[in-house]
N, C-alpha and C positions, 0 to 999 in steps of 0.2 A: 112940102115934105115929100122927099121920095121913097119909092119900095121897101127900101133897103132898109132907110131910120126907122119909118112904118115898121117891117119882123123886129128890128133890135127890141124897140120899145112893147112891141105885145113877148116876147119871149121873157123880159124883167116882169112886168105883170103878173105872165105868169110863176113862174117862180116867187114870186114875192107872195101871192094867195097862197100857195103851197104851205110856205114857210108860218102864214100865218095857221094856218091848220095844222102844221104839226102841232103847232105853240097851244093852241085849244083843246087839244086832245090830251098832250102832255097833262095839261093843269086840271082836265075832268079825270085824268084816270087816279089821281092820291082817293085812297080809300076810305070808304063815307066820305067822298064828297068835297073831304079835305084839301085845300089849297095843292099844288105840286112844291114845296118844300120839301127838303131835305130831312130825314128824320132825325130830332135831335140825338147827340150824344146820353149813352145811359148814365144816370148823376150814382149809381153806386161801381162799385168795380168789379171790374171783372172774376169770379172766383180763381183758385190758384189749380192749378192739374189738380188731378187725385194722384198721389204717389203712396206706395206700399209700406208701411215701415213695421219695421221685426214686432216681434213681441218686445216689450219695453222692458227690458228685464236689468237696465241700468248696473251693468259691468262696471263703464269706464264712466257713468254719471256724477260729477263731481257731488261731495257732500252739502246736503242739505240744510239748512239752518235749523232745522228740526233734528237733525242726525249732528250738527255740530255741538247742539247744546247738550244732547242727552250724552257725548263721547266727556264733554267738560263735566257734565255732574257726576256721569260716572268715575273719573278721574278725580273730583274734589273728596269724593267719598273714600276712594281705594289711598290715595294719596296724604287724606288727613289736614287734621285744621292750622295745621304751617304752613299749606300750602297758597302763594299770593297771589294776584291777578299779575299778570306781563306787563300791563302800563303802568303800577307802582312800584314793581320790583326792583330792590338793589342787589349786590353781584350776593351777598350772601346771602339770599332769598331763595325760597325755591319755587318754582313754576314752572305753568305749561306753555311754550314758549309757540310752537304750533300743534293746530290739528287740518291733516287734510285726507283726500283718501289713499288708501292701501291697495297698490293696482293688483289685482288677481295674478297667479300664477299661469302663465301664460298657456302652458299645458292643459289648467283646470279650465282654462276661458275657452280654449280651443274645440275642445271635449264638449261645453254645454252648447257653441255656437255652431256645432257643426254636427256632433254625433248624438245629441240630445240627453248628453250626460248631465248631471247635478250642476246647478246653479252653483259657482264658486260663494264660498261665506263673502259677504260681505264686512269689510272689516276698516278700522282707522288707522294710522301712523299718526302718535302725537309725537314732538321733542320735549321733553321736560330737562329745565336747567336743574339740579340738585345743588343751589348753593350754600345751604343750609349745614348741608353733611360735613361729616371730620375730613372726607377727601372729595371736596367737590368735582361733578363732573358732568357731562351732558349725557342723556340718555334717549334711548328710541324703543317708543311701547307700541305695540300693533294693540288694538283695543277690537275687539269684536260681539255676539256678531253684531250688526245696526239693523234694526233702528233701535232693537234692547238690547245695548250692550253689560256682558255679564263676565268677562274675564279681558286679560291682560297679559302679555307677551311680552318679557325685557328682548328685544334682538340685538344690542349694540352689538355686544361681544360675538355673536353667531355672524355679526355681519363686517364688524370691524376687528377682532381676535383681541379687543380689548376694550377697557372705560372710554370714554374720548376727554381728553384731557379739557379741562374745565378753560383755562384761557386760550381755546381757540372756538369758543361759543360768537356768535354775535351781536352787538353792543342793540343794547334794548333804547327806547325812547329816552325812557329816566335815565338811562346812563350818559345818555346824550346831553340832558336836561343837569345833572349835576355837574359832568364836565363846561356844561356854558355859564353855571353858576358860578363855578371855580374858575374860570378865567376871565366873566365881566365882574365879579365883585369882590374877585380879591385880589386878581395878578394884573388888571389894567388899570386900575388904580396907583397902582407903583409907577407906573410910566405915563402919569396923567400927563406932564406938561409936556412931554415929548409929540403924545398921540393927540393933543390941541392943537399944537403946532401944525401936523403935518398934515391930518386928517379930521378936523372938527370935532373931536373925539368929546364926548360929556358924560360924566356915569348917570348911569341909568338914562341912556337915551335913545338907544335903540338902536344908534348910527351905524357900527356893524354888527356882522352877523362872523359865523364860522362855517367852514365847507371843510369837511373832511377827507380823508384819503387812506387808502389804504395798499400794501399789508400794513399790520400794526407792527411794526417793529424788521430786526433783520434777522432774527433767529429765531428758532421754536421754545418757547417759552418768554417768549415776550409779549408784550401787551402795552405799546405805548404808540400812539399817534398823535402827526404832525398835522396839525388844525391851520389853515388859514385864514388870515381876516380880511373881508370885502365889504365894500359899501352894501348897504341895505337899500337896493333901490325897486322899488316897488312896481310892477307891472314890466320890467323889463330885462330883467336876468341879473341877478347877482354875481355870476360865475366871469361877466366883464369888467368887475371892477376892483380889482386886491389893491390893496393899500402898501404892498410889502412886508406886511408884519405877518412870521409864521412860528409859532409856541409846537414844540415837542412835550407832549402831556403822556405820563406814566399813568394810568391807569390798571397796573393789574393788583392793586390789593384789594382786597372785598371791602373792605373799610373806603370811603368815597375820601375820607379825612386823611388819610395818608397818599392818596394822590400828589405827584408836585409836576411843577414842570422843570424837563431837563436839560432843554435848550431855548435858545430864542434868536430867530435870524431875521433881520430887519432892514431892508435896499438893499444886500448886495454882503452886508457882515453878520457874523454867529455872535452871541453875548452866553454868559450860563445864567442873565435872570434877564426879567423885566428889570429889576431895580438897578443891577449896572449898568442897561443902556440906558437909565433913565437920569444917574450921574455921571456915564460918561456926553449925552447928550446936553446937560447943564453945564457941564465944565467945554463946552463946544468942541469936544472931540468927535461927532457925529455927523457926518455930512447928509442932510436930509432935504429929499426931495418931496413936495408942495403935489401929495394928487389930490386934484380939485374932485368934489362933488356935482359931477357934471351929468349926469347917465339918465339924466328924464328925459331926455330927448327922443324924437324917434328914431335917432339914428340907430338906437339898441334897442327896440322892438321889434319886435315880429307882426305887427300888424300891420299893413298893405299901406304905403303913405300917399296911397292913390286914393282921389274921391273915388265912389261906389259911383260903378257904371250898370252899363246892360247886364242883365243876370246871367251867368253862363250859363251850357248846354248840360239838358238833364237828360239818365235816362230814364224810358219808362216801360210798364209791360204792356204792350197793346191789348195782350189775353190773357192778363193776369200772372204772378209768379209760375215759373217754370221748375219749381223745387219747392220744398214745406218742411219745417223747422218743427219737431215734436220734442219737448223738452230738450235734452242735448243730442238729439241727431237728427242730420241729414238725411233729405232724398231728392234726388231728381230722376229723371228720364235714365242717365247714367251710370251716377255717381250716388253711394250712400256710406254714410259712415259716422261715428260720436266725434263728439271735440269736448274740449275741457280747458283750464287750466291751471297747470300746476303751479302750489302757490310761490316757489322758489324757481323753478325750470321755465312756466310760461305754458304756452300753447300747446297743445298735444292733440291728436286725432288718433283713431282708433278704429280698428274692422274696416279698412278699407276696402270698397268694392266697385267695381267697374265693368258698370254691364251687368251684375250679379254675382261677380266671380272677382273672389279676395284678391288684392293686387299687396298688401301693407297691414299687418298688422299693429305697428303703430310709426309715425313719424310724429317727431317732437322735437321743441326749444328742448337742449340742454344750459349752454352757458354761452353769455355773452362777454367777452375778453374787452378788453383798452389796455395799453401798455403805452404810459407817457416818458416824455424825454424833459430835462429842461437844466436850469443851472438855482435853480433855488430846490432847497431840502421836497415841499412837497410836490412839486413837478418831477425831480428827476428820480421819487420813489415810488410812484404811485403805478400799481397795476390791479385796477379793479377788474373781480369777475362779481357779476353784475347776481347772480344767483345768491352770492351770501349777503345781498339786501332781501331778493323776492323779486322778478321777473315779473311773476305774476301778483304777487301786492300791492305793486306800485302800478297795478293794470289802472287806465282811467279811465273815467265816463268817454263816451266818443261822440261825438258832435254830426249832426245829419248834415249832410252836403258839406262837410271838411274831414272827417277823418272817413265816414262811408256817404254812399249816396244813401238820398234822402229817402227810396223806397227798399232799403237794405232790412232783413229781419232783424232785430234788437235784442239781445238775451243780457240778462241780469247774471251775476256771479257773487257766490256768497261764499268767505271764509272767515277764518278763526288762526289772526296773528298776533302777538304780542298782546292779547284782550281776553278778557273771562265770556265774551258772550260774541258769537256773529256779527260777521257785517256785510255791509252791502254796494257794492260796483253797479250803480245803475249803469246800464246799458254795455256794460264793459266787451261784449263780443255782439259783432254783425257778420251776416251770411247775405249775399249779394251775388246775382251774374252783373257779367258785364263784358260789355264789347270790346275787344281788342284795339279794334278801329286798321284792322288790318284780317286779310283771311289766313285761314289756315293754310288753304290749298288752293291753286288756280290755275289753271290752263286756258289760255284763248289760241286757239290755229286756225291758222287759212292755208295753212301747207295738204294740199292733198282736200285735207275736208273740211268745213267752216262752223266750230260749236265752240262754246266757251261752259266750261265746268268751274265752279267754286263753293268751299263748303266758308260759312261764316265764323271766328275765331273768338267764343262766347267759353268765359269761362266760368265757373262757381269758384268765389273766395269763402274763404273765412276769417275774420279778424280779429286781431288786438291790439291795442297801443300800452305800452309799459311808459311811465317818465321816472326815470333813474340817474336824479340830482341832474344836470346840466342835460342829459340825451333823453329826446324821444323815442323810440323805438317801433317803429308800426309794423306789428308783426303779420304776416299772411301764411296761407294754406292754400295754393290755386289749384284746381283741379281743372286739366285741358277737354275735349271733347275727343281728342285723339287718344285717351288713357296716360298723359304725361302727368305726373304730381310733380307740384314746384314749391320748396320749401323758400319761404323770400323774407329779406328781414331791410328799411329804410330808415336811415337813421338821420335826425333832425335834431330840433333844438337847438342849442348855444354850444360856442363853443367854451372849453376849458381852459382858461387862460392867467398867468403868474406876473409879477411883477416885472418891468424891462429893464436888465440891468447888463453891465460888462458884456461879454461877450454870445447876449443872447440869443443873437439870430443863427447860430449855430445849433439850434435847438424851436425852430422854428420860423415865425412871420412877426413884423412889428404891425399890430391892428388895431395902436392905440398908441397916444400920447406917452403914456406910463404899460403900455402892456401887452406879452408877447402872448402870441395863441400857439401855445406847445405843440409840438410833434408830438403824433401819436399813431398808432395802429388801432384800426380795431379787428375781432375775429369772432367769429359764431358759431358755436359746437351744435350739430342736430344730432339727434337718434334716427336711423331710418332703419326699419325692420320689415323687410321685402318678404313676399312670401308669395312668390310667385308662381302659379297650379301647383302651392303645398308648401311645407314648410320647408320643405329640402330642398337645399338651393347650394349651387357652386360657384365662384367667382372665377370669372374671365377673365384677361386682357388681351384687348385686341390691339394692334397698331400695323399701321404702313411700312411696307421695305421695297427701296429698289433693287432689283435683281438684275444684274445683266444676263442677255441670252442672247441665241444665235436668231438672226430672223427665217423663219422656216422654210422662204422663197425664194432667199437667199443668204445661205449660212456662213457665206465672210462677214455678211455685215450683223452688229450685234444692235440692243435697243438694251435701253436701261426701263424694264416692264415694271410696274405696279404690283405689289400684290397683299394679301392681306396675311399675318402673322397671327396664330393664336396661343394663346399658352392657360393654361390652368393651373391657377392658384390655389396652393393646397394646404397652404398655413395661414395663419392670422399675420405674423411675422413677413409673408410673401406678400400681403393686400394691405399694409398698412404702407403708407410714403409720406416721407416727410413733407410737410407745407412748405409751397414755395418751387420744392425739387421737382427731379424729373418724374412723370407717372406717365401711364400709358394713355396712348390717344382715346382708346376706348376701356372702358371699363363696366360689364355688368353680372349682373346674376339672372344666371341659368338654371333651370328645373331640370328635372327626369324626363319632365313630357315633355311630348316633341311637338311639332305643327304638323300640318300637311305633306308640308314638303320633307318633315322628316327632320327637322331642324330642332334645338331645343328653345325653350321658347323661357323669353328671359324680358328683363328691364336694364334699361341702363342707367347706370347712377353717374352724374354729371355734377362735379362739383365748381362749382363759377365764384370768380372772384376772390383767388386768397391772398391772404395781404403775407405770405413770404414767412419766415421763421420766429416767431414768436418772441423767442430768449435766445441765446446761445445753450449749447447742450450743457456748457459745462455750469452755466446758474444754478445756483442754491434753489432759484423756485420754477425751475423749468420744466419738475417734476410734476407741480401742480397744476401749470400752464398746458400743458401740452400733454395733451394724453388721447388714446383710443377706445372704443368700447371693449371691453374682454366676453362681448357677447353673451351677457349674463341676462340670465332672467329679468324681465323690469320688477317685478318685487323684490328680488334680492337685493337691490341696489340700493336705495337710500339719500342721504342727503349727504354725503362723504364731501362732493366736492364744495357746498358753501360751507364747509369747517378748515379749505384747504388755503386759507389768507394765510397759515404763517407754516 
């Protein structure tokens, strides 16, 4: 062995002892004596921040179950022993049809939250239907104060200049419940051998069901809707399978008995009963197409027809929630504010504040639009606003790790609709951060100097999911790190689809054997009430213009220069623009106060995504459709627009 192998092999030696005595020392130093392991992870969790939250002095706190039922006793008392519960009531019954809360005067809320003026009365908005009376009609009673309430306010007329006419109320469970009586047990019976034929049809068999539509009628004072029949298919959406059979059902006498139906359209032809198509179908003047009962399939489900794989990616809090949920309000590091929701409108937030400094005094659902197209009676009438069911009724339970992640806060919601006593929405609203999966902000340079800056793109939501008849609706509230509020609305579920006949693809897609998936719009009305350093606020708009000029260095030649255009709007009439049409590149509201720089310091309101003109201007219900806020007090206001179907 020479010199050489000789140093290799004593310098490994050494190193190799070394190495062993780190290793020995490592494992003597865990304390007492303890192995050198890892210390395990803590088995409880981590606590959440400490965040500040106001006095609880429940403003914008939705009502209570305890505050629902004393508003219904006080109500059963003032109102008297005719008065009936909402779930058995017929149209000449009287009842309390809701109760939810009466949002404070904005003035008064403002005064207690900021100048430590008087706690605004707390108080209720019930509807009570009057169908009892010589001139039925709907009515709206603020009921106060809570939790003992001791009087009663009619506001219809202070708020409407009049009754609200009694058939543009809307249609209760039972009314729902007499009309499917009156059409499986008395009027499909007339067309028994027809609806054997075509669609397995057997009385008392459960085989279809009815899916309604609405407006009811085509003028004001009407009261009749066009009911269609689908297969009843269980776990997989009803709204895929119409049979072609669609009954126009009169409904506006108080008497259920004097109901008739006053049309019937059937494949593709109108009849005036069941019973003539059911002898013109035996006399074989009826050309009838065979839809099979086919829809158990997965192909019309919504569940994944994938085996269950690897579990997807969850997030979590390494140090615990970064925000803390105190009955109905928010707080984190940034961002604090109440949420609710209303039980017709939906979601609402309230005292917005960012940083500590009001940005919004309320942003809210108002209404949700659909406007169908099609060649059958209730496709090509139907324009539902989603409010005169209940936005927020039809809220559901929400499912951990599919509607919110699984470490999302959980809050319950409790109202009082079409029922004599409370109820209850487990889980109906979650509060959640979450990663963008993308930054805010970033810079990386090697020009000149070499640092890389990035903030991470974490926002706080709020949720709710509405299902209203075929759609889901998952509604959000995002609130950015950079003080951006994003009102967001996703819409899922099934689609709404009619029988396929004559020239139907002019009115949509064939996405079934027997059946078209209608054309439709949809459109989403929010409230946003900006209040940016104070209430007093002016609308901007800003936009681009090229301007030609001379170049300064040389003034033959010219440049088509950029610049920015400002104009201030000084009407409502000036800030309102039609959907769809031109509006300015920018649009926000600006305060008194200024910034630093001397500048007024504003938000921009950025509306995304609209689906273009609603109606034409000149429709009979374009009125109803399409409208703007007249910037009225939110207690003024009311329920005007779920009475505005006809």
């Amino acid at each position: 062995m020479n010199q050489k192998t000789t140093l290799v092999l004593l310098a490994l030696s050494v190193i190799t002892i070394f190495a062993l005595v780190c290793v020995l020392l490592a494992s003597r130093s865990g304390g007492g004596g303890q192995s050198g392991q890892l210390p395990p992870c803590p088995t409880a969790a981590p606590p959440a921040w400490p965040h500040t939250h106001p006095d609880p002095s429940r403003l914008f706190a939705d009502l209570s179950p305890e505050e629902l039922a004393a508003v219904m006793g006080f109500l059963t008392l003032r109102l008297g022993p005719g008065l009936v519960d909402a779930a058995r009531a017929r149209p000449s019954d009287t009842c309390v049809y809701s109760v939810e809360l009466q949002l404070p005067p904005k003035a008064a809320a403002l005064a207690h939250l900021d100048g430590g003026g008087p706690r605004p009365t707390r108080e209720a908005l019930a509807i009570v239907f009057f169908g009892a009376q010589a001139q039925p009609n709907v009515s709206e009673l603020v009921v106060g104060p809570l939790p003992r309430p001791s009087y009663l306010r009619d506001v219809t007329v202070e708020r409407y200049g009049g009754p609200l006419p009694y058939h543009r109320r809307p249609v209760l469970a039972r009314e729902y419940q007499d009309i499917d009586h009156m059409i499986f047990d008395q009027e499909l019976p007339q067309a028994a051998g027809l609806l054997h034929h075509c669609c397995f049809y057997t009385p008392q068999g459960g085989h279809l069901v009815t899916v309604t539509t609405v407006p009811r009628g085509l003028q004001s004072g009407d009261r009749a809707t066009w009911f269609g029949l689908y297969y009843n298919v269980s776990g997989a959406g009803v709204f895929l399978h119409p049979v072609g059979l669609e009954l126009l059902v009169d409904h506006g006498a108080l008497d259920p008995a004097r109901w008739t139906v006053q049309k019937v359209f059937f494949q593709g032809r109108y009849y005036d009963s069941l019973a003539q198509l059911e002898d013109q179908f035996e006399a074989g003047l009826v050309k009838v197409v065979l839809v099979p009962d086919n829809g158990t399939g997965g192909a019309w489900s919504l569940r994944s027809p994938e085996p269950p794989g690897p579990a997807p990616p969850l997030q979590f809090h390494p140090e615990g929630p970064r925000f803390s949920v105190q009955g109905s309000h928010v707080a984190s590091s940034l961002w604090t504010f109440s949420f609710g929701l209303g039980a017709f409108s939906g979601l609402r937030v309230f005292d917005v504040r960012f940083q500590g400094e009001r940005v919004a005094y309320e942003v809210s659902v108002q209404e949700a639009l659909a406007v169908y197209g099609g060649n059958s009676p209730a496709a090509m009438l139907t324009h539902y606003m989603d409010s005169s069911f209940g936005i927020g009724k039809y809220s559901t339970p929400l499912t951990r790790g599919v509607d919110c992640p699984y470490l999302a806060t959980y809050v319950d919601w409790h109202f009082l609709v079409q029922s004599r006593a409370p109820k209850t929405v487990r889980d109906a609203l979650c509060v959640f951060e979450q990663n963008q999966g993308l930054p805010l902000r970033r810079h990386h340079s090697e020009l000149y100097s070499y640092y890389f800056g990035g903030v991470v793109e974490t926002v706080l939501v709020v949720r709710s999911v509405a299902t209203l008849l075929n759609y889901d609706y998952v509604w959000d509230m995002i609130f950015h790190p950079n003080g951006a509020i994003e009102a967001k609305v996703h819409a899922t579920g099934y689609i709404s689809s009619s029988f396929l006949f004559g020239a139907a693809q002019r009115y949509g897609n064939q996405v079934g054997e027997h059946m078209l998936g209608t054309v439709h719009t949809h459109s989403v009305h929010f409230k946003v009430d900006l209040d940016v350093a104070g209430p007093e606020n002016w609308v901007w708009a800003e936009d681009l213009a090229f301007v030609p000029a001379a170049v300064p260095w040389r003034p033959e030649q010219q440049v088509q220069r950029l610049q920015v255009t400002r104009k201030l709007l000084e009407t409502e009439e000036q800030a309102a623009f039609p959907l769809g049409g031109a509006a300015p590149r920018y649009l926000y509201l600006a305060s008194n106060r200024s910034n630093k720089w001397g500048r007024p310091r504003g938000y921009r309101v950025q509306p995304l995504g609209s689906a273009g003109e609603l109606l034409p201007r000149n429709s009979s219900m374009a009125g109803a459709l399409s409208w703007v806020s007249a910037g009225r007090d939110p207690a003024e206001g009311g329920r005007a627009q779920q009475l505005q179907h006809l």
